[in-house]
DOMI-338235 format. One record per atom (N, C-alpha, C, CB): residue number from 0; residue in one letter; atom name; x negated, y, z. Coordinates in nm, 2 decimals, m for minus. Glycine has a CB too. Example, Ala and Ser with C-alpha at 12.3 -4.5 7.8 and 13.67 -1.06 7.14 Angstrom:
2
> 0:A:N:m1.32:m0.57:0.78 $
> 0:A:CA:m1.23:m0.45:0.78 $
> 0:A:C:m1.32:m0.33:0.78 $
> 0:A:CB:m1.13:m0.45:0.90 $
> 1:S:N:m1.28:m0.22:0.71 $
> 1:S:CA:m1.37:m0.11:0.71 $
> 1:S:C:m1.29:0.00:0.79 $
> 1:S:CB:m1.41:m0.06:0.57 $
This chain:
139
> 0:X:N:m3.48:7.18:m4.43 $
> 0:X:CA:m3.47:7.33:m4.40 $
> 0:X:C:m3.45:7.35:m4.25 $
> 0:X:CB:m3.34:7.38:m4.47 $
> 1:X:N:m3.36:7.23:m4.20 $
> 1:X:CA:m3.35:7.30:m4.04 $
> 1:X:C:m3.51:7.26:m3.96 $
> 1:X:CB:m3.18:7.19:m3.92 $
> 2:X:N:m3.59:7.16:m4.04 $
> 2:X:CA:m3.69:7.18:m3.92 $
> 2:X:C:m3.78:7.24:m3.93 $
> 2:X:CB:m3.74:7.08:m3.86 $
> 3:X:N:m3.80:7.34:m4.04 $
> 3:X:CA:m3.83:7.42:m4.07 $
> 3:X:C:m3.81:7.57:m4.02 $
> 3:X:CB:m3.81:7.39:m4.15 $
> 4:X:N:m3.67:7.59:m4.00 $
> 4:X:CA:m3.61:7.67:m3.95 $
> 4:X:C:m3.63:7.74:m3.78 $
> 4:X:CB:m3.51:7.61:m3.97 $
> 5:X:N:m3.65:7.59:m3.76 $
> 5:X:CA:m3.63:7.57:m3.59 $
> 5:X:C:m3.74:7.55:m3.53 $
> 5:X:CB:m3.55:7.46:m3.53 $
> 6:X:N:m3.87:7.53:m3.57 $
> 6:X:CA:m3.98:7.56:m3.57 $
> 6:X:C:m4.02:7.71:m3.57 $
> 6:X:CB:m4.02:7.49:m3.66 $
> 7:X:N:m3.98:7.79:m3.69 $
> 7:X:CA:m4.01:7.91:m3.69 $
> 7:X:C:m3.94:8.00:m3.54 $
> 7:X:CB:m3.97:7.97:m3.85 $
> 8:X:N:m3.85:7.94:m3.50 $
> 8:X:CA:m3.76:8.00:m3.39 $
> 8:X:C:m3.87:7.96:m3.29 $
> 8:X:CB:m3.59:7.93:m3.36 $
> 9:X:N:m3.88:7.86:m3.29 $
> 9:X:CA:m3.95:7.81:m3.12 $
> 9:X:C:m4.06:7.88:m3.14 $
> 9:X:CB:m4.01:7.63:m3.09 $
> 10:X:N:m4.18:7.90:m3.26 $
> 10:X:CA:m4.29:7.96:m3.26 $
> 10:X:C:m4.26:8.09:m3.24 $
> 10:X:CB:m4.35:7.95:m3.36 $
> 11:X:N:m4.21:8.16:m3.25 $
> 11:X:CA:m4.15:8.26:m3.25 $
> 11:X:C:m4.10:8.33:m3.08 $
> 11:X:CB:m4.05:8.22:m3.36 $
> 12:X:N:m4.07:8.24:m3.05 $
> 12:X:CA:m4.01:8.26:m2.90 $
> 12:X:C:m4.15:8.20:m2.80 $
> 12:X:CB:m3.85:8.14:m2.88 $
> 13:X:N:m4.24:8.16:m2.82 $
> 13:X:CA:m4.35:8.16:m2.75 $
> 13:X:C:m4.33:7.96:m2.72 $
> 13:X:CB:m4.32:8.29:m2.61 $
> 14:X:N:m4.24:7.87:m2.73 $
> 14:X:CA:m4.22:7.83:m2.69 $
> 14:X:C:m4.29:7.67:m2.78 $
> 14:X:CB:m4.11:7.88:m2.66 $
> 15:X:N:m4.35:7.70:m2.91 $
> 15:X:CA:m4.45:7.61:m2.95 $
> 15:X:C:m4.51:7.49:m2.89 $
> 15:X:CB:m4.53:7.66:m2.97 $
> 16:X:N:m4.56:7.50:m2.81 $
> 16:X:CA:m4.62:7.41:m2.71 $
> 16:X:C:m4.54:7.33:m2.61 $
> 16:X:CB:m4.72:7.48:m2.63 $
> 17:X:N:m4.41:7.36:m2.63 $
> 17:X:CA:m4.30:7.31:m2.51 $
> 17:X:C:m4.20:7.26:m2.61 $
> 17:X:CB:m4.24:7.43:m2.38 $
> 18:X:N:m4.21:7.27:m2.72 $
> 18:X:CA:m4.07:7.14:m2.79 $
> 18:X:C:m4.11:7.14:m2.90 $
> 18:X:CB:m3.89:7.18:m2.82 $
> 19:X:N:m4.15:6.99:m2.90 $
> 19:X:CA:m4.18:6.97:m3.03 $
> 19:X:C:m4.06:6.90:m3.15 $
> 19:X:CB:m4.29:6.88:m3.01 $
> 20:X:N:m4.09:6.92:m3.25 $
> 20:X:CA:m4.00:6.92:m3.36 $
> 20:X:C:m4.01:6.84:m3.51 $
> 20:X:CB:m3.99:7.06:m3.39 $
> 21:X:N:m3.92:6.75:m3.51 $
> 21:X:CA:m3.91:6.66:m3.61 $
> 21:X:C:m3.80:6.61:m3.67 $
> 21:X:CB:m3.97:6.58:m3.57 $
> 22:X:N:m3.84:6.60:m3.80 $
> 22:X:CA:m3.71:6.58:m3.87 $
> 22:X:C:m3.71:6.47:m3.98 $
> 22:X:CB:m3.68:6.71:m3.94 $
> 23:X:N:m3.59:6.38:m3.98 $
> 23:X:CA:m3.62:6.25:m4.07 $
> 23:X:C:m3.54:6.26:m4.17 $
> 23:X:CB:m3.61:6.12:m4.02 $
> 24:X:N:m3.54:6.18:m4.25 $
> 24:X:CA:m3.38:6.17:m4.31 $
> 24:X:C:m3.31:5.96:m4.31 $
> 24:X:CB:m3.41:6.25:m4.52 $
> 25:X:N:m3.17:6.01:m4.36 $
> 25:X:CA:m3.13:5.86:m4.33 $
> 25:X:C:m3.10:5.78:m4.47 $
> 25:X:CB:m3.00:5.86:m4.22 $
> 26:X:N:m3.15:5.84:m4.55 $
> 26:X:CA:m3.14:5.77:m4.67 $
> 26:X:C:m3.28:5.73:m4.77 $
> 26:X:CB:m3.05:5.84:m4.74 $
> 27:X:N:m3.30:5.63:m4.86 $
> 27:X:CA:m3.45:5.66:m4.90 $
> 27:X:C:m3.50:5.75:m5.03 $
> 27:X:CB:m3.51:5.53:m4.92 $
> 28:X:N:m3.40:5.81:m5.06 $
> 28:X:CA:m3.43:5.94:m5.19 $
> 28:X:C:m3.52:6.03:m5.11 $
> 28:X:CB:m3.28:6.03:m5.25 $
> 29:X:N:m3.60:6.11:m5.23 $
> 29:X:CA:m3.73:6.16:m5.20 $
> 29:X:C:m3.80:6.14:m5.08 $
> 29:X:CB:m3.72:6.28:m5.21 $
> 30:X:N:m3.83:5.99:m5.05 $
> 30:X:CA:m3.92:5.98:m4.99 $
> 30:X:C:m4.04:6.06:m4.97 $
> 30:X:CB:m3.93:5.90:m5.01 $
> 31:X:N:m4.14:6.13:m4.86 $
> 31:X:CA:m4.28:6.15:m4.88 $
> 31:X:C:m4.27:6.23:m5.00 $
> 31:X:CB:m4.36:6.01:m4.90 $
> 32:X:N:m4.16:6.35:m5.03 $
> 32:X:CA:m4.19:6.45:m5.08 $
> 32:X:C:m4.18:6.59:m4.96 $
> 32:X:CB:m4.09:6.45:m5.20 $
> 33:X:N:m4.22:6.70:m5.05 $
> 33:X:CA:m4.17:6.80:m4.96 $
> 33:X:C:m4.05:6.84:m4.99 $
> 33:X:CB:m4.24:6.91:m4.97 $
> 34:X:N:m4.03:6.95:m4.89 $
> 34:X:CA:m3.89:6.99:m4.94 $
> 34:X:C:m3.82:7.03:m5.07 $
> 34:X:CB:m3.87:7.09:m4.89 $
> 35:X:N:m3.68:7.07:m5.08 $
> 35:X:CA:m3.68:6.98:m5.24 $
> 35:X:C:m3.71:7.16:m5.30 $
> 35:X:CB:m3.46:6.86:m5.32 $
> 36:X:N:m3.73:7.22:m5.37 $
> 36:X:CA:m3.79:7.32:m5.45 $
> 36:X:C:m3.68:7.45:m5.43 $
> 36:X:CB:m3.81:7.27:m5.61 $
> 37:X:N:m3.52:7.41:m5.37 $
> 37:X:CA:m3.46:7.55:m5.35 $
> 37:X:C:m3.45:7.57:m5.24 $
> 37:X:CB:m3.34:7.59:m5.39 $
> 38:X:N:m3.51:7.50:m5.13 $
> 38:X:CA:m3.55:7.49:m5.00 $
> 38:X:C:m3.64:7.58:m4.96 $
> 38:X:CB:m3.60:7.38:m4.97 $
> 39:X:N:m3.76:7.52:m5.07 $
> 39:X:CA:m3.88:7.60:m5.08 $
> 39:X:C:m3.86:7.74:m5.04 $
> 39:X:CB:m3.93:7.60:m5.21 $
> 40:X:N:m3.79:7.74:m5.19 $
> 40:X:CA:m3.76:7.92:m5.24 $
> 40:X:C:m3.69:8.02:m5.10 $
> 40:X:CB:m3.60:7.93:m5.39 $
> 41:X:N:m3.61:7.92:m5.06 $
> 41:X:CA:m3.53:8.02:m4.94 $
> 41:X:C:m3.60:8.04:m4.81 $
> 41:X:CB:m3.39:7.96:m4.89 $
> 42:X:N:m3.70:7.91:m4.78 $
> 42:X:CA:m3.74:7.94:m4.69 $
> 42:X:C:m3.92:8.03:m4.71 $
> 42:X:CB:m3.72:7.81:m4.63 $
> 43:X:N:m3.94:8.03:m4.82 $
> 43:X:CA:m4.05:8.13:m4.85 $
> 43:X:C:m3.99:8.30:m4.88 $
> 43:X:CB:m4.12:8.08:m4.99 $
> 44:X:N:m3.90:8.31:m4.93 $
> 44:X:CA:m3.73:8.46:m4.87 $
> 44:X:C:m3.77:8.48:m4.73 $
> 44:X:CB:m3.49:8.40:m4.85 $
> 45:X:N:m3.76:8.41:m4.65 $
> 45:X:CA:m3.76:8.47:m4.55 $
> 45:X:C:m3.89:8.46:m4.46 $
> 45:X:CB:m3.66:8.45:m4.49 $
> 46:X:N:m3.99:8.42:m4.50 $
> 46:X:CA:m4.14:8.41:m4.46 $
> 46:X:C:m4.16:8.30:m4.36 $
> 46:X:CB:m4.20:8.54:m4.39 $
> 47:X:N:m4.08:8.17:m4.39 $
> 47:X:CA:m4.07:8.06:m4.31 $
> 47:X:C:m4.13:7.97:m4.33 $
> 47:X:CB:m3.98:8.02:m4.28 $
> 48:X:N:m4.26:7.92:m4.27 $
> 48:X:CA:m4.33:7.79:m4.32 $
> 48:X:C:m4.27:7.66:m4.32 $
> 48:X:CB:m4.44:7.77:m4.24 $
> 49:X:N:m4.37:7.57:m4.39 $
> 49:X:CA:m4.29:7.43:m4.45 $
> 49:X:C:m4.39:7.37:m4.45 $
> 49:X:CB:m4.22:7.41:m4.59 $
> 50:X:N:m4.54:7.40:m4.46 $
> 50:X:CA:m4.63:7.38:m4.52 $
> 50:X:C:m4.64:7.21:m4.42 $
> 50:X:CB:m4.74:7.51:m4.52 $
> 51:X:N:m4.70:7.12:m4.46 $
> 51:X:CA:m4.69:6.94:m4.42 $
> 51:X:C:m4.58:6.87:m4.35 $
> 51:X:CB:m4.81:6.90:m4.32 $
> 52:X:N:m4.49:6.96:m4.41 $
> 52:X:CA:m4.32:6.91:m4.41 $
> 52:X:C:m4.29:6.80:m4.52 $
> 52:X:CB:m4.20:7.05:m4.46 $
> 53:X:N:m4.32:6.65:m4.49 $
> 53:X:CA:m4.27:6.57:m4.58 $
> 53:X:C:m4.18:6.49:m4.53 $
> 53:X:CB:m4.37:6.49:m4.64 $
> 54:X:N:m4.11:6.47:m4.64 $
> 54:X:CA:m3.93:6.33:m4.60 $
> 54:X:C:m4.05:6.20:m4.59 $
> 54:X:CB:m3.74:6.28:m4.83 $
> 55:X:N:m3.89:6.15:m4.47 $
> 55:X:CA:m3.95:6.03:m4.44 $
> 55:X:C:m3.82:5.97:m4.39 $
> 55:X:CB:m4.07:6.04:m4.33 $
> 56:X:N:m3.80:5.84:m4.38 $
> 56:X:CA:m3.68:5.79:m4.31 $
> 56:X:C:m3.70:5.77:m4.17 $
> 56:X:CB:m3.64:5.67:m4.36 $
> 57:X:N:m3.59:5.80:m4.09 $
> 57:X:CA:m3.56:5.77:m3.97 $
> 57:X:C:m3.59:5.65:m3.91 $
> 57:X:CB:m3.46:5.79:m3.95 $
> 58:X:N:m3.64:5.62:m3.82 $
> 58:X:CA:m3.68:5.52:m3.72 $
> 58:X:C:m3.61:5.44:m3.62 $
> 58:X:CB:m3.75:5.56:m3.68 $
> 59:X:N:m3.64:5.39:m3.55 $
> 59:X:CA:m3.57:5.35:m3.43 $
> 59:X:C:m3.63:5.39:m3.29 $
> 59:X:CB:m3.56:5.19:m3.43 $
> 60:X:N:m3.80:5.44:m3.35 $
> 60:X:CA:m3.87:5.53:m3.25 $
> 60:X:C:m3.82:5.62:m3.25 $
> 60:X:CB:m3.99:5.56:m3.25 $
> 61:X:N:m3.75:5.70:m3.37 $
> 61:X:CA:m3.74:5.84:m3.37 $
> 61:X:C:m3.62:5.84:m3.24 $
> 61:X:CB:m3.69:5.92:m3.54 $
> 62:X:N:m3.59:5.77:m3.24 $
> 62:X:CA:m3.39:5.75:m3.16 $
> 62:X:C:m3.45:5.76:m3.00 $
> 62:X:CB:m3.26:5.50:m3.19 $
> 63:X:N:m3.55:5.65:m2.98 $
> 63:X:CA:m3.58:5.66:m2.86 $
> 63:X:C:m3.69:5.74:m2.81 $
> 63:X:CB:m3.59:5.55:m2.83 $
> 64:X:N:m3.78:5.85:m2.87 $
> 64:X:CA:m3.86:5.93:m2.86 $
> 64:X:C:m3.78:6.08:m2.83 $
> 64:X:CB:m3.93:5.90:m2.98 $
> 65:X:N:m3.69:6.08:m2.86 $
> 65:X:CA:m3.61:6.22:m2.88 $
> 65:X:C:m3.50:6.26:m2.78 $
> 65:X:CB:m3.55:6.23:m3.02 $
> 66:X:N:m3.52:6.35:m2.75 $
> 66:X:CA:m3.40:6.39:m2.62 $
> 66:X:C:m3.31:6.50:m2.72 $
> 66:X:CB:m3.49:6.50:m2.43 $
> 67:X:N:m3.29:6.51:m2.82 $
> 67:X:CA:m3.20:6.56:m2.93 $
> 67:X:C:m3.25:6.51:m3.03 $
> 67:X:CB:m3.19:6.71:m2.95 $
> 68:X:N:m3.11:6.42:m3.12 $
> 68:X:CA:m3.10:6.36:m3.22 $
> 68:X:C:m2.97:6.47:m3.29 $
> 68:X:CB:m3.09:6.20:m3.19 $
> 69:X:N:m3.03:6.60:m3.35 $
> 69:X:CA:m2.93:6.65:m3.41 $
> 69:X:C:m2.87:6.61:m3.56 $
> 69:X:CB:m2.97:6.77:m3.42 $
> 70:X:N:m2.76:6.58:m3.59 $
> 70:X:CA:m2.73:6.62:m3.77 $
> 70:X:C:m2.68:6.70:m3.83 $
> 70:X:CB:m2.68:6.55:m3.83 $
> 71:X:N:m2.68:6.71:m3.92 $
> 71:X:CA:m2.61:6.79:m4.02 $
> 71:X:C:m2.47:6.80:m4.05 $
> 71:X:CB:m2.65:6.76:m4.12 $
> 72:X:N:m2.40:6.65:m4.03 $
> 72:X:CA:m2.28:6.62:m4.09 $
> 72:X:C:m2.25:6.49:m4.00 $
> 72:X:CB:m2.28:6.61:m4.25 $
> 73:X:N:m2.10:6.45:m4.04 $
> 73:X:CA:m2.06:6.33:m4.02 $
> 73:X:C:m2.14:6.19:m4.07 $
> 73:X:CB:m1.95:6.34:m4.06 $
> 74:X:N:m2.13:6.23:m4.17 $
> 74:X:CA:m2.18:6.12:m4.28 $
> 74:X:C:m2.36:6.09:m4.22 $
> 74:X:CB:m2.18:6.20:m4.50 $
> 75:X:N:m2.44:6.17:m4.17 $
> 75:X:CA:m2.59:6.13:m4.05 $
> 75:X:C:m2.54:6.08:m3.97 $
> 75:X:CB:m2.68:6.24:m3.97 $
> 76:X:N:m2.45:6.13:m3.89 $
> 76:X:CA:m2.37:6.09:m3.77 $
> 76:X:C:m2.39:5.93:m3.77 $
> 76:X:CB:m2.19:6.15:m3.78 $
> 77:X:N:m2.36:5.88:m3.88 $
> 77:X:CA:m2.26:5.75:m3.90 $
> 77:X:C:m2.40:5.65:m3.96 $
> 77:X:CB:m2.09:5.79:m4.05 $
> 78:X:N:m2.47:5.75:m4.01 $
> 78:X:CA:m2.60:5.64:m4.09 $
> 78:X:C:m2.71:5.68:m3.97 $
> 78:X:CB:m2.68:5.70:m4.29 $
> 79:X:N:m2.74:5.76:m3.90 $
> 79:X:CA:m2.81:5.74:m3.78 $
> 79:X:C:m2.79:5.61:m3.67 $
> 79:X:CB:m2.78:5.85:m3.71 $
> 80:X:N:m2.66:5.60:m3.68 $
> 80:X:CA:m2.63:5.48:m3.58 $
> 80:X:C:m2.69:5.34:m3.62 $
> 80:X:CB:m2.48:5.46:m3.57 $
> 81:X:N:m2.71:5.35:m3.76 $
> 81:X:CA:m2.78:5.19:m3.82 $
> 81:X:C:m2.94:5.22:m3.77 $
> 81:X:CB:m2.77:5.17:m4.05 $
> 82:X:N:m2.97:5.30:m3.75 $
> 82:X:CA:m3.10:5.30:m3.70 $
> 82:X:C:m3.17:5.23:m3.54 $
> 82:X:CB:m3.13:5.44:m3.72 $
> 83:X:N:m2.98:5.22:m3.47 $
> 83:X:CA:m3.08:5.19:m3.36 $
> 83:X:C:m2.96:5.27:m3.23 $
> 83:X:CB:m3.27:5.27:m3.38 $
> 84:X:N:m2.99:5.26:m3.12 $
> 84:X:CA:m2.91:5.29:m3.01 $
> 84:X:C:m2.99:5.41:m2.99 $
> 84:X:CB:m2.90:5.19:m2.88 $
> 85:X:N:m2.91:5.50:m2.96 $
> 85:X:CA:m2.96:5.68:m2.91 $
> 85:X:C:m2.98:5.67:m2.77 $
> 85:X:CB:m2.83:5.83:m2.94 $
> 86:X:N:m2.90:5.58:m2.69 $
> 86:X:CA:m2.96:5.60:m2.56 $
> 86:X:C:m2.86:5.71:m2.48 $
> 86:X:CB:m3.11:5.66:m2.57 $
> 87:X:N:m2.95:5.75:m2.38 $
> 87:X:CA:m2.93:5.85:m2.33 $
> 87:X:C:m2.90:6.01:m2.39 $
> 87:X:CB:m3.01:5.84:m2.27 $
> 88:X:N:m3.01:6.02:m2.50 $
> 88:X:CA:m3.05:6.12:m2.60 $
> 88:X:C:m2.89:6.22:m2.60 $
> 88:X:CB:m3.09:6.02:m2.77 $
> 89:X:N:m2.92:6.31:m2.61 $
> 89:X:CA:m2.81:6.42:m2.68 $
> 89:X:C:m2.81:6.36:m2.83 $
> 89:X:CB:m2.87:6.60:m2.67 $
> 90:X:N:m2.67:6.33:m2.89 $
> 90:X:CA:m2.67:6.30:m3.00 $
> 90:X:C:m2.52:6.38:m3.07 $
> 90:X:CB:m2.68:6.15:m3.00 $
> 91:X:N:m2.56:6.45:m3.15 $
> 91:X:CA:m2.43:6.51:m3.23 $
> 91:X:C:m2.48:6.62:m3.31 $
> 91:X:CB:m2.31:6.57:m3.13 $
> 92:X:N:m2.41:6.69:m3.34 $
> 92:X:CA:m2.46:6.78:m3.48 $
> 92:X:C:m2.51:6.90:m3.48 $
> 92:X:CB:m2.37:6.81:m3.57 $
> 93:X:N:m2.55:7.02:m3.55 $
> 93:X:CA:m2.58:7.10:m3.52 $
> 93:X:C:m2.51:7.27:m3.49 $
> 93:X:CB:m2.64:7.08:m3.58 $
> 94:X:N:m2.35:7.22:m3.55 $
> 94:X:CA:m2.27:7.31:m3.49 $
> 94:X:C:m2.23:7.29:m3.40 $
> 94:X:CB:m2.19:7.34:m3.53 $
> 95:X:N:m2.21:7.17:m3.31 $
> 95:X:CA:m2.18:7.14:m3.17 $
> 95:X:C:m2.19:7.25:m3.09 $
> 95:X:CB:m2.25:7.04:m3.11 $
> 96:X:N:m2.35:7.32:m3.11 $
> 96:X:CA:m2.43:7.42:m3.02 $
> 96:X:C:m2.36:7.57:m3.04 $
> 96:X:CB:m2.61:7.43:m3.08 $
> 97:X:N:m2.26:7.58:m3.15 $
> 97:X:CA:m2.27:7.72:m3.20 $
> 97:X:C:m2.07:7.76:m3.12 $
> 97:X:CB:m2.30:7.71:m3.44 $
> 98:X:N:m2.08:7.84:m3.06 $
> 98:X:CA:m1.93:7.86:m3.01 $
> 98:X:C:m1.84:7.89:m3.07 $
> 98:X:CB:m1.90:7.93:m2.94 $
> 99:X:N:m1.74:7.83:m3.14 $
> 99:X:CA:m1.60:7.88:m3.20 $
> 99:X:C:m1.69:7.94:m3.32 $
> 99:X:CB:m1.50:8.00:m3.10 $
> 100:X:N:m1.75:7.83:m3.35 $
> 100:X:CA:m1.82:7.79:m3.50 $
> 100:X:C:m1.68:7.76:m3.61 $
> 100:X:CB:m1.93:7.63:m3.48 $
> 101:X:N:m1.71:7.80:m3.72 $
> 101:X:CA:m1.55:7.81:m3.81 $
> 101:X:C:m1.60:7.74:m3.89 $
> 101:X:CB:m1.47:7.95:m3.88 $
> 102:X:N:m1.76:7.60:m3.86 $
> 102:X:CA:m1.77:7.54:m3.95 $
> 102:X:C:m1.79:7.41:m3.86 $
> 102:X:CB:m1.86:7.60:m4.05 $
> 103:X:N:m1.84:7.30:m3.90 $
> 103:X:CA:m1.84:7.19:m3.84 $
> 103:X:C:m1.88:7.12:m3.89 $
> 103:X:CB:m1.76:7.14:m3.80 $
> 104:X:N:m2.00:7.12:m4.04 $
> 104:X:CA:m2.08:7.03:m4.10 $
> 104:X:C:m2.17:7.13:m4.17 $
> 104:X:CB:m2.02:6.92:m4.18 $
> 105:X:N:m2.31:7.08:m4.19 $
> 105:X:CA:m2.38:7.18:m4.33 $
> 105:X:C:m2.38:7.11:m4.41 $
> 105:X:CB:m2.51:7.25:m4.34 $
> 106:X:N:m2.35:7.22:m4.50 $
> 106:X:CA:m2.31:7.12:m4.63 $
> 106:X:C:m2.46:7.11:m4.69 $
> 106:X:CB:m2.18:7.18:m4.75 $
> 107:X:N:m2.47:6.98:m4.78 $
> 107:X:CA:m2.60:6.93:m4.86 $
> 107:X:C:m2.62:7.07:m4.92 $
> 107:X:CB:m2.59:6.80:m4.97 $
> 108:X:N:m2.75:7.11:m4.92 $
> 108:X:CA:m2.73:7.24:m5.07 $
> 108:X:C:m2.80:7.18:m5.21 $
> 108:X:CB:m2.84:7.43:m5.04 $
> 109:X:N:m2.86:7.04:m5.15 $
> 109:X:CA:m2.82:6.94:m5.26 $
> 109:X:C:m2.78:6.93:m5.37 $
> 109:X:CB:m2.76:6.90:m5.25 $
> 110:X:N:m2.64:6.90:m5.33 $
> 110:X:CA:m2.51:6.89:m5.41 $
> 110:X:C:m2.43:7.01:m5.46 $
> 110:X:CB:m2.43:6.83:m5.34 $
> 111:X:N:m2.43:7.09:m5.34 $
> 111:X:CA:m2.35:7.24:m5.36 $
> 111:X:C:m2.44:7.37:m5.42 $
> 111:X:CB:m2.30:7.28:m5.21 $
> 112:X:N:m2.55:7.34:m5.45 $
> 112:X:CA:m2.66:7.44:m5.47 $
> 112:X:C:m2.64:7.56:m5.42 $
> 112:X:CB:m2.68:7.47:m5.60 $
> 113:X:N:m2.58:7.57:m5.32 $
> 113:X:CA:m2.51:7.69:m5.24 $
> 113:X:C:m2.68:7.67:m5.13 $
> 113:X:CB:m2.30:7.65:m5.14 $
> 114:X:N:m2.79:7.72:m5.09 $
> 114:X:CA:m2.91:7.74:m5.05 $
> 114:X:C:m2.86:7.86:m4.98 $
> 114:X:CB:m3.03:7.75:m5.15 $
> 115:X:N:m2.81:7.93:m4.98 $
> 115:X:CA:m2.81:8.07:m4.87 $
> 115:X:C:m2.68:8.00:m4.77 $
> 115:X:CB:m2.76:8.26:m4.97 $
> 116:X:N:m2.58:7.97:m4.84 $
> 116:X:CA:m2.51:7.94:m4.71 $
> 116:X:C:m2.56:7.86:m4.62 $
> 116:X:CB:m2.42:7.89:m4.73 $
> 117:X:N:m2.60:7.74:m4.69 $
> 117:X:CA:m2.66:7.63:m4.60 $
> 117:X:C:m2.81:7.66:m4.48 $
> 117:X:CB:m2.72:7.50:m4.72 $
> 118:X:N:m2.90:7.79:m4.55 $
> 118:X:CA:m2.95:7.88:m4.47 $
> 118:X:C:m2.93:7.96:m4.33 $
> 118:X:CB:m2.96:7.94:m4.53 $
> 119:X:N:m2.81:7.99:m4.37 $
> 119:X:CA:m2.70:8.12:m4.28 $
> 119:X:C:m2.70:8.00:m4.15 $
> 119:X:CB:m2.46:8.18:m4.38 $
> 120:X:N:m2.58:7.86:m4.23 $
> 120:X:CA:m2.52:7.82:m4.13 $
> 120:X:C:m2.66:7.75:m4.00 $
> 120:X:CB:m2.41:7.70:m4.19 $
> 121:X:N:m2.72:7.68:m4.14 $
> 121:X:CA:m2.88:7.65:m4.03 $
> 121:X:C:m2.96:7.76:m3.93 $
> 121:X:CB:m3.01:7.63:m4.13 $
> 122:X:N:m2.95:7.87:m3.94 $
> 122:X:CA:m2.97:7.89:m3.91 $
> 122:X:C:m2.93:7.98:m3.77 $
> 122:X:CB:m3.00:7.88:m3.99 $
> 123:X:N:m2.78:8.00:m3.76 $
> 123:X:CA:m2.69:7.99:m3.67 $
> 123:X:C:m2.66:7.90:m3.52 $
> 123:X:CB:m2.63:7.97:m3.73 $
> 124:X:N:m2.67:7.80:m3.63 $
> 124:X:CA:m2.68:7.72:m3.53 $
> 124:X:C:m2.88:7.63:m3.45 $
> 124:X:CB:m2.57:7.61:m3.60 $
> 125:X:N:m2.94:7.68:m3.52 $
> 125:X:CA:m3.07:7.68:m3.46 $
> 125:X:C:m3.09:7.80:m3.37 $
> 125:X:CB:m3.18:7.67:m3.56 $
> 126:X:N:m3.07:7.84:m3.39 $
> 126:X:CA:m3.05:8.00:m3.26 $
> 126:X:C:m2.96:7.95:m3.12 $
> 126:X:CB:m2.93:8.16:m3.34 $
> 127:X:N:m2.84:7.89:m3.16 $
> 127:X:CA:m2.78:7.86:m3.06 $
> 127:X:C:m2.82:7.72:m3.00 $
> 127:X:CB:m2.64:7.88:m3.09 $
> 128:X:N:m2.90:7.63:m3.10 $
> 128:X:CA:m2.93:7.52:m3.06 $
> 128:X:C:m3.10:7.55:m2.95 $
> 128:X:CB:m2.95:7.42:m3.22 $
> 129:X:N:m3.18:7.64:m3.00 $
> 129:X:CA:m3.25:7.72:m2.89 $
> 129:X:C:m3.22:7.75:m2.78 $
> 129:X:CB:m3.27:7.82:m2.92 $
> 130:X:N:m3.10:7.82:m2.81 $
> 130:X:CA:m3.04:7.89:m2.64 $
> 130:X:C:m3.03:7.82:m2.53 $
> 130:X:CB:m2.89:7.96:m2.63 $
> 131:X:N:m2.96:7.69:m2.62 $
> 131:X:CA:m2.91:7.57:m2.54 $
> 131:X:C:m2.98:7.50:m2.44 $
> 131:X:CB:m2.87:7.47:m2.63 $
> 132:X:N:m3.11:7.49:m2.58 $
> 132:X:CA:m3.22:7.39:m2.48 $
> 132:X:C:m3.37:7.53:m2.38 $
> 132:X:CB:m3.34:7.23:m2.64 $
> 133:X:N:m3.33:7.60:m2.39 $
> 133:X:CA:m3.39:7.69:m2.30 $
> 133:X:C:m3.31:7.68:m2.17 $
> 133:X:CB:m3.37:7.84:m2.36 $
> 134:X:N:m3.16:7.68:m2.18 $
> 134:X:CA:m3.11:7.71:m2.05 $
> 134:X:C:m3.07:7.59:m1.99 $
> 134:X:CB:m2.99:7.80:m2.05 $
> 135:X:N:m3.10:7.48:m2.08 $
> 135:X:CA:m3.12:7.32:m2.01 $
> 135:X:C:m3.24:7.31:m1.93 $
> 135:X:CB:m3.12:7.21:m2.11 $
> 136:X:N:m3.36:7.39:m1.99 $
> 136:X:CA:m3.49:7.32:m1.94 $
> 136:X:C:m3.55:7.42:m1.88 $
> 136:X:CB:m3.58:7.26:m2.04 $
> 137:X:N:m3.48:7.52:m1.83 $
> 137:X:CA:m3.51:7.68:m1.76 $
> 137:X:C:m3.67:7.72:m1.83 $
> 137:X:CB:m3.52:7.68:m1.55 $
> 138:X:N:m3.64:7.76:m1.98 $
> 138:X:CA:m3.76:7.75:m2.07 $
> 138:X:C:m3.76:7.93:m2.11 $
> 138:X:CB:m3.74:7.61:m2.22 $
């Protein structure tokens, strides 16, 4: 959902061609599927493409390819690190970006079948995760 999300932001902001965007995951369930089907739904609600969005596991290129290694939660936080040294990289989550955020993980909507919250908060913090790297890279 978020790289889905944050894609539609960058496109959206003109900024397409200047950050590119990728997303893995750190476990091997649904491998080389698309998003999982209430993903779909929420992100077709709000007219947000997905379209050759497939899971894949994380790398040790992804670690050293990337100047933001965002997650979701603690629990990425902690299984990202088996993948490999981040480096230099910005590494931490995606409310980090959001100010006197009253949350501090997204939750799976997975597990919680809660899809709109996990939307809201994604999407919160991809706006502020935008702002961030705009006024890092005078973009």
């Amino acid at each position: 959902m978020a790289e889905a999300v944050f894609r539609d932001l960058v496109n959206k902001a003109g900024l397409g061609d200047k950050i590119k965007i990728d997303s893995s995951g750190t476990g091997s369930w649904n491998l080389n599927e698309p998003p999982y089907p209430g993903t779909q739904k929420i992100l077709k609600r709000y007219g947000i493409g997905f379209d050759g969005q497939i899971s894949r596991l994380t790398t040790s290129e992804d670690l050293s390819q990337s100047n933001y290694i965002i997650c979701m939660d603690n629990s990425n936080m902690t299984n990202v690190r088996r993948f490999g040294d981040v480096g230099e990289n910005y590494f931490g989550k995606l409310s980090d970006f959001v100010p006197d955020a009253t949350w501090s993980e997204v939750p799976d909507p997975y597990y919680t079948g809660d899809f709109d919250v996990t939307y809201e908060l994604v999407l919160e913090g991809c706006e502020h995760l935008l702002k961030f790297i705009r006024e890092q890279h005078s973009l």
